[in-house]
C-alpha positions in Angstrom: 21.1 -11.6 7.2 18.4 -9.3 6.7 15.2 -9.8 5.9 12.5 -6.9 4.1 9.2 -8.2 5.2 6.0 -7.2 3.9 3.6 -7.5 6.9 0.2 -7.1 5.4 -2.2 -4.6 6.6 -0.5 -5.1 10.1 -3.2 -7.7 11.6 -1.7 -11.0 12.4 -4.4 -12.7 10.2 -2.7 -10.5 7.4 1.2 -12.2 7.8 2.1 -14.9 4.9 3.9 -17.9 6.9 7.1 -16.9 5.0 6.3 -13.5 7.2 6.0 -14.6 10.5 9.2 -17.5 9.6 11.2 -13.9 9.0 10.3 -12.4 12.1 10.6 -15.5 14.1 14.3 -15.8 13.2 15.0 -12.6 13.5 16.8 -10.7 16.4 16.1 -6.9 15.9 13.1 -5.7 14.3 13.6 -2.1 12.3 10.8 0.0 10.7 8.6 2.9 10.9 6.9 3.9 14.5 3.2 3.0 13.5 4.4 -0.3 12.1 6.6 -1.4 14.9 3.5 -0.6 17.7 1.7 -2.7 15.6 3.8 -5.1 15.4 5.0 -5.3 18.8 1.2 -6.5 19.7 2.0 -9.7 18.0 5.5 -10.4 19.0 6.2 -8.3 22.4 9.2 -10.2 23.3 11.6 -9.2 19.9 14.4 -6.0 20.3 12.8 -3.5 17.9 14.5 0.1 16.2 12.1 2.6 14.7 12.5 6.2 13.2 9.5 8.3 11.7 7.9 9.6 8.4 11.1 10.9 6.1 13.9 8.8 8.1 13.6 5.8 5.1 17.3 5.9 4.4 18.2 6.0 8.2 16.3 3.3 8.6 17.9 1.2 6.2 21.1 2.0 7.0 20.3 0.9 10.6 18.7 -2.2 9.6 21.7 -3.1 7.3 24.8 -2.1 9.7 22.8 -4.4 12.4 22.4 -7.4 9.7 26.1 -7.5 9.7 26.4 -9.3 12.6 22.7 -10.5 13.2 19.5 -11.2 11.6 17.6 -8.8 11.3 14.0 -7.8 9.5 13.3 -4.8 8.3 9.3 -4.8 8.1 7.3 -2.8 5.7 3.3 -2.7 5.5 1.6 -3.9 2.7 4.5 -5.5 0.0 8.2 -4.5 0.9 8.2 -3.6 -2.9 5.4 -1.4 -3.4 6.4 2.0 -1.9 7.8 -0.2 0.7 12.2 -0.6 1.7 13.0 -3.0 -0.4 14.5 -1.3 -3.7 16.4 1.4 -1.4 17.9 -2.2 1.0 19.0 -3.1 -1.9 20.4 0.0 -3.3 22.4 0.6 -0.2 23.1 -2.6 0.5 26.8 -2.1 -2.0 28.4 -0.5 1.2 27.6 -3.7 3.0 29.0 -6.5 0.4 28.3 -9.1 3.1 25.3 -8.4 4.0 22.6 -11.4 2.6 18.8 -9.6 1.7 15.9 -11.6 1.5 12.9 -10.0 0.0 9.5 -11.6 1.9 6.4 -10.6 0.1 3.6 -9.3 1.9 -0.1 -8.6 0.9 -0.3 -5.1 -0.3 -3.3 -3.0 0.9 -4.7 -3.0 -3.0 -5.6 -6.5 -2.7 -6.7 -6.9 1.2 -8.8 -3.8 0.6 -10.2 -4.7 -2.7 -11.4 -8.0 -0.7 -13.0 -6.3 1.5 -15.0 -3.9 -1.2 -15.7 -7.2 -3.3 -13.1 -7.6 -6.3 -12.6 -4.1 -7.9 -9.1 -5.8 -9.7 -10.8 -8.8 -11.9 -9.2 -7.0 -14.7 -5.7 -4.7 -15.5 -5.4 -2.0 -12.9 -3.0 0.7 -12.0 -1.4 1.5 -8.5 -0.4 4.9 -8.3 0.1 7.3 -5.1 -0.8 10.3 -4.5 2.3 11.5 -2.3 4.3 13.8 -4.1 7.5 13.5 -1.7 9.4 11.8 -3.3 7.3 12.0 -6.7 6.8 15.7 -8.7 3.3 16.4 -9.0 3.0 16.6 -12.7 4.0 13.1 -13.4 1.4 11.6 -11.0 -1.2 13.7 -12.7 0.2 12.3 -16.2 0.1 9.4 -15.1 -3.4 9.7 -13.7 -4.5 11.0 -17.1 -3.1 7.9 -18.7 -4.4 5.4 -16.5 -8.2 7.1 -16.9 -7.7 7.1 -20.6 -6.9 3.9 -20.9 -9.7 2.8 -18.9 -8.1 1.0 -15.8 -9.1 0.6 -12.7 -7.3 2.6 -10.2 -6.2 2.2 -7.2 -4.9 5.1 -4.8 -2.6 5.1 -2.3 -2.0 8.7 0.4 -4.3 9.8 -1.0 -4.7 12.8 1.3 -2.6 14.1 4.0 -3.2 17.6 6.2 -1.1 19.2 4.2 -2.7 17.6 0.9 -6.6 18.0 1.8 -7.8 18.2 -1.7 -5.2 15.7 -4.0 -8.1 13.2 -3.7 -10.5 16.0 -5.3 -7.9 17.1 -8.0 -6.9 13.2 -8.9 -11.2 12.7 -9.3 -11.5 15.9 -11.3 -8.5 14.2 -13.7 -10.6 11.0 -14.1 -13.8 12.4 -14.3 -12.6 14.1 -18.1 -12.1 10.5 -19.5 -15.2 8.9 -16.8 -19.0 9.2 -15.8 -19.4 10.5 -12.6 -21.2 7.6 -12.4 -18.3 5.6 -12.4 -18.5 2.7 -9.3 -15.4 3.3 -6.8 -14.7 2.5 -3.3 -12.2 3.0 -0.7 -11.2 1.3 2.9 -10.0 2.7 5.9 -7.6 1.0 8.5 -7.7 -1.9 6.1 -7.5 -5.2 8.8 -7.0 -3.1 11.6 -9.5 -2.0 14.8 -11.9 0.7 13.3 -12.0 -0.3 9.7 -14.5 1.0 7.8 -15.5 0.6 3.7 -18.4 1.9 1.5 -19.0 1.8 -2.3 -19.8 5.1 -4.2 -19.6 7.1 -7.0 -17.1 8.8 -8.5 -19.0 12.2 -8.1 -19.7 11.4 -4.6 -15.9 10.4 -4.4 -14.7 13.7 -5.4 -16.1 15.4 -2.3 -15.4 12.5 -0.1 -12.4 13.3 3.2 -10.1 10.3 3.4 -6.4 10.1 4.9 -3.4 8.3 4.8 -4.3 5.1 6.3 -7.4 5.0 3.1 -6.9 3.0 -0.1 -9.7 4.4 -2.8 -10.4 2.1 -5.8 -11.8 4.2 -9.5 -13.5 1.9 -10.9 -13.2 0.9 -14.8 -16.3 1.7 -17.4 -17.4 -2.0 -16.8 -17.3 -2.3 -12.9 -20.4 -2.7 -11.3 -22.0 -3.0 -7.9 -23.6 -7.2 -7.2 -25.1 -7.2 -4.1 -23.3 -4.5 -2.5 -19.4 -5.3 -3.3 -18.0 -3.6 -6.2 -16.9 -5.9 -9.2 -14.9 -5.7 -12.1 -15.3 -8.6 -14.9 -12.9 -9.9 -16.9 -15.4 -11.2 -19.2 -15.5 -15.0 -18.8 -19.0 -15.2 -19.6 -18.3 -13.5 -23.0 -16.4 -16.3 -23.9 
């Protein structure tokens, strides 16, 4: 049996029952390094399996060749389908027919970060990250372009990397041909996690703004506003 767990922002406040259930049962734990230490404060007595940044299909692979004979849960941050293991469990999972996958939703960092910034996603948003790894550049900035068009709200995922210092800059100078540099955004840092940190800005003040990995920024639509601090998004039920 294996199991793809979302496990939140990686607090154990974040984990949905069905979450910590998975784990529970479970008798190896396999996922990325940062996500197993985290992990491991919560539940120190479990067998766990991790490989780094770009060993995804190792991973899987692990995780399904041990689920032949065991449970095991292969944890992801945030939702195991949003960028997360779950599509690739399943798309290796035809070389291991009897192999059973569970998918266990997890609260992706869009949502526990938008909380913590007010509620940014009221209305239609767009998820898009700024990784181009496994993505080529020039359809994340199409589909930047789109999404700022359109006039969703956007939320940003790696958005900047050491090797991808100004993406944040270049996805801000996209939006801001379709936006007012006025535009109400936001971001959160080590979203649930020891040393987070949030603020509410402007999408000018955005553009020049250093974030990293573990940031989620939020791009505000042309009717977002800031109410008593926390950025907000209506849907307009008091137009109705």
């Amino acid at each position: 049996m294996l199991y793809v767990v979302g496990t939140g922002a990686g607090s154990r406040e974040g984990l949905t029952i069905a979450a910590h259930e998975a784990i529970e049962r479970s008798e190896l734990i396999v996922g990325y390094t940062k996500y197993v230490e985290l992990l491991k404060e919560h539940f120190p007595e479990k067998i766990y399996a991790s490989t780094g940044m770009k060993q995804e299909s190792e991973r899987v692979e692990t995780a399904l060749r041990e689920a032949a004979d065991k449970t095991v849960s292969l944890i992801c941050s945030g939702d195991p389908q949003l960028y997360g293991m779950a599509g690739l469990a399943y798309e290796l999972s035809e070389s291991y027919p009897d192999v059973e996958i569970e998918v266990v939703a997890g609260v992706t960092a869009a949502f526990s970060g938008g909380a913590v910034l007010g509620s940014p996603l009221t209305h239609d948003f767009a998820v898009i990250s700024l990784s181009d790894l496994l993505t080529p550049m020039e359809k994340i900035q199409k589909r930047l372009e789109c999404a700022a068009e359109c006039d969703l709200t956007i939320v940003l995922y790696n958005p900047s990397s050491k090797n991808r210092s100004d993406y944040l800059q270049k996805a801000c100078d996209i939006v801001l041909k379709h936006r007012s540099g006025d535009t109400v955004c936001g971001y959160v840092r080590n979203i649930g996690r020891e040393g987070q940190e949030s603020r509410v800005l402007t999408l000018s003040e955005l553009r020049g703004t250093a974030v990293d990995m573990f940031t989620t920024v939020y791009i505000g639509n042309s009717e977002t506003k800031v109410i008593n601090g926390k950025m907000v998004t209506p849907r307009g039920y008091r137009n109705v």
